[in-house]
C-alpha positions as CSV (number, residue, x, y, z in Angstrom):
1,X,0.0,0.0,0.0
2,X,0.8,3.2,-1.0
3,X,1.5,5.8,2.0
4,X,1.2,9.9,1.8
5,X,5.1,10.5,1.7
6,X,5.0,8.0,-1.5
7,X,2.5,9.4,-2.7
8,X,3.4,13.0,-2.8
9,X,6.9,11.9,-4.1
10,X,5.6,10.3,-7.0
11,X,2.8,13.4,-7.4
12,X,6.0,15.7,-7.0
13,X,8.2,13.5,-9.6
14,X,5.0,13.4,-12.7
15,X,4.8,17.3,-12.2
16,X,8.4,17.9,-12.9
17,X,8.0,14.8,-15.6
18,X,5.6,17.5,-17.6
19,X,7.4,20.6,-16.6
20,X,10.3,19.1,-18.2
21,X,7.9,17.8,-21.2
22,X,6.6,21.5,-21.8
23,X,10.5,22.8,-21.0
24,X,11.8,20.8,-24.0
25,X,9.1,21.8,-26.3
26,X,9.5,24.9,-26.4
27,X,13.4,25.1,-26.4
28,X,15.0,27.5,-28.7
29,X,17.7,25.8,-30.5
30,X,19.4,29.1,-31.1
31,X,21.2,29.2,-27.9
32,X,23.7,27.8,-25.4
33,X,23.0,26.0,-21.9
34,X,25.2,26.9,-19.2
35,X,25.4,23.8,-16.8
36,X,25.4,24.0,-12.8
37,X,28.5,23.5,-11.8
38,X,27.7,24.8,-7.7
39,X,24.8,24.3,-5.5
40,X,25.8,25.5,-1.9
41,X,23.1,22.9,-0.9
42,X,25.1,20.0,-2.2
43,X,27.9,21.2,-1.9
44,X,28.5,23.0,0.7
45,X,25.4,22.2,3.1
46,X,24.8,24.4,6.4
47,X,27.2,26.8,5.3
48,X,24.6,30.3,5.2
49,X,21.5,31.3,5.2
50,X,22.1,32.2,1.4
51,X,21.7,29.3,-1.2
52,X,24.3,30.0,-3.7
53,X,24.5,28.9,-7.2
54,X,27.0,28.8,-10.5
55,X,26.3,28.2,-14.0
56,X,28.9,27.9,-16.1
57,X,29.7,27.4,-20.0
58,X,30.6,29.1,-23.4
59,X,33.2,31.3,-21.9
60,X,29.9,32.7,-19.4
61,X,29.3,32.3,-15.9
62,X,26.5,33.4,-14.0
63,X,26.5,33.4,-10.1
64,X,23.2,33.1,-8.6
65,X,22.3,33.8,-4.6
66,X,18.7,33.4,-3.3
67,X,18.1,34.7,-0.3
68,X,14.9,33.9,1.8
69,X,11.7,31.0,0.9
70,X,8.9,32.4,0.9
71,X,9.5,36.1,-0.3
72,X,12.4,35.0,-2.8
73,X,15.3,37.6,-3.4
74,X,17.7,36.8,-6.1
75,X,20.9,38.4,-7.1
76,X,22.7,37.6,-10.5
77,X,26.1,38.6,-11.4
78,X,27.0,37.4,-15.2
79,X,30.9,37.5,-15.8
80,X,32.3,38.9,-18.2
81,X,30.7,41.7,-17.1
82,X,29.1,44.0,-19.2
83,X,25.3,45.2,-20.6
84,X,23.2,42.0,-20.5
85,X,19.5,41.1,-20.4
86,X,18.4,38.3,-18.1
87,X,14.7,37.0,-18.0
88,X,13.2,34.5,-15.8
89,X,11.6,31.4,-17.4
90,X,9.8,29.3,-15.1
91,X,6.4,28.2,-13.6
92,X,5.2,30.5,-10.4
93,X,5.0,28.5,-7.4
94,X,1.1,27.5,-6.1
95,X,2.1,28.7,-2.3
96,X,5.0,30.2,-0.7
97,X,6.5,26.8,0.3
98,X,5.7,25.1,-2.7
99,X,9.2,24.9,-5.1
100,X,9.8,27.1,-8.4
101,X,11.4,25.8,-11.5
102,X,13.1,28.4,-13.4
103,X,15.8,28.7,-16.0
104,X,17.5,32.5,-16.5
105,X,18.0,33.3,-19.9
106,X,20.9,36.0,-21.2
107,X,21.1,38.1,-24.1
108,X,23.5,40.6,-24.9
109,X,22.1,43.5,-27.4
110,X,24.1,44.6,-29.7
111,X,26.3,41.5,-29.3
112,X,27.8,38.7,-31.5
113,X,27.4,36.7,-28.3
114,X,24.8,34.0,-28.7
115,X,22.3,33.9,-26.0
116,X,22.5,31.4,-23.4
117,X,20.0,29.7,-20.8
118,X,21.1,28.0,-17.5
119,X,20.0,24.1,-16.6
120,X,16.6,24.2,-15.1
121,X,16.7,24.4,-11.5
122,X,14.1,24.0,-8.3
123,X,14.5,26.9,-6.2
């Protein structure tokens, strides 16, 4: 028999099944994916209040910190630096505990530099 904990795991796992479904539809093959190559939550657990995070790739790397859970604050800095445009993709959450899957996506106007989109993450 199947218990709650189960069963919102698996209800959890098929919604990030379709998220990922929709993600990869509507991918736009004109761009580059930065990986994660940090998650202070793997690895570097209990270290700060802060959850810290690096994408990295293409001669780009984007440093992510998220501050807070409920009332999300997020501060980006994109090296090399320089005028860039960075938009949000991602699903809003149902309630303030419930998690966020997002991607950032970079563009730099004027620029030969082909756009680029992190990894999808949960925040």
């Amino acid at each position: 028999m199947i218990g709650p904990p189960e069963r919102a795991a698996g209800e959890q796992i098929a919604l990030l099944r379709s998220v990922g479904y929709a993600a990869f539809g509507r991918h736009e093959r004109d761009l580059d994916v930065l990986d994660l190559i940090f998650d202070s939550l793997v690895d570097a657990p209990g270290s700060t209040d802060v959850r810290r995070l690096r994408f990295g790739g293409h001669g780009i790397t984007l440093d992510v910190d998220v501050h807070g859970q409920a009332d999300l604050t997020i501060e980006l800095r994109v090296s090399p630096s320089g005028p860039v445009m960075v938009e949000s993709r991602g699903g809003d959450a149902e309630g303030p505990t419930e998690a966020r899957l997002v991607s950032f996506l970079l563009r730099w106007p004027g620029s030969t530099q082909r756009p680029v989109r992190t990894a999808w993450i949960i925040l």
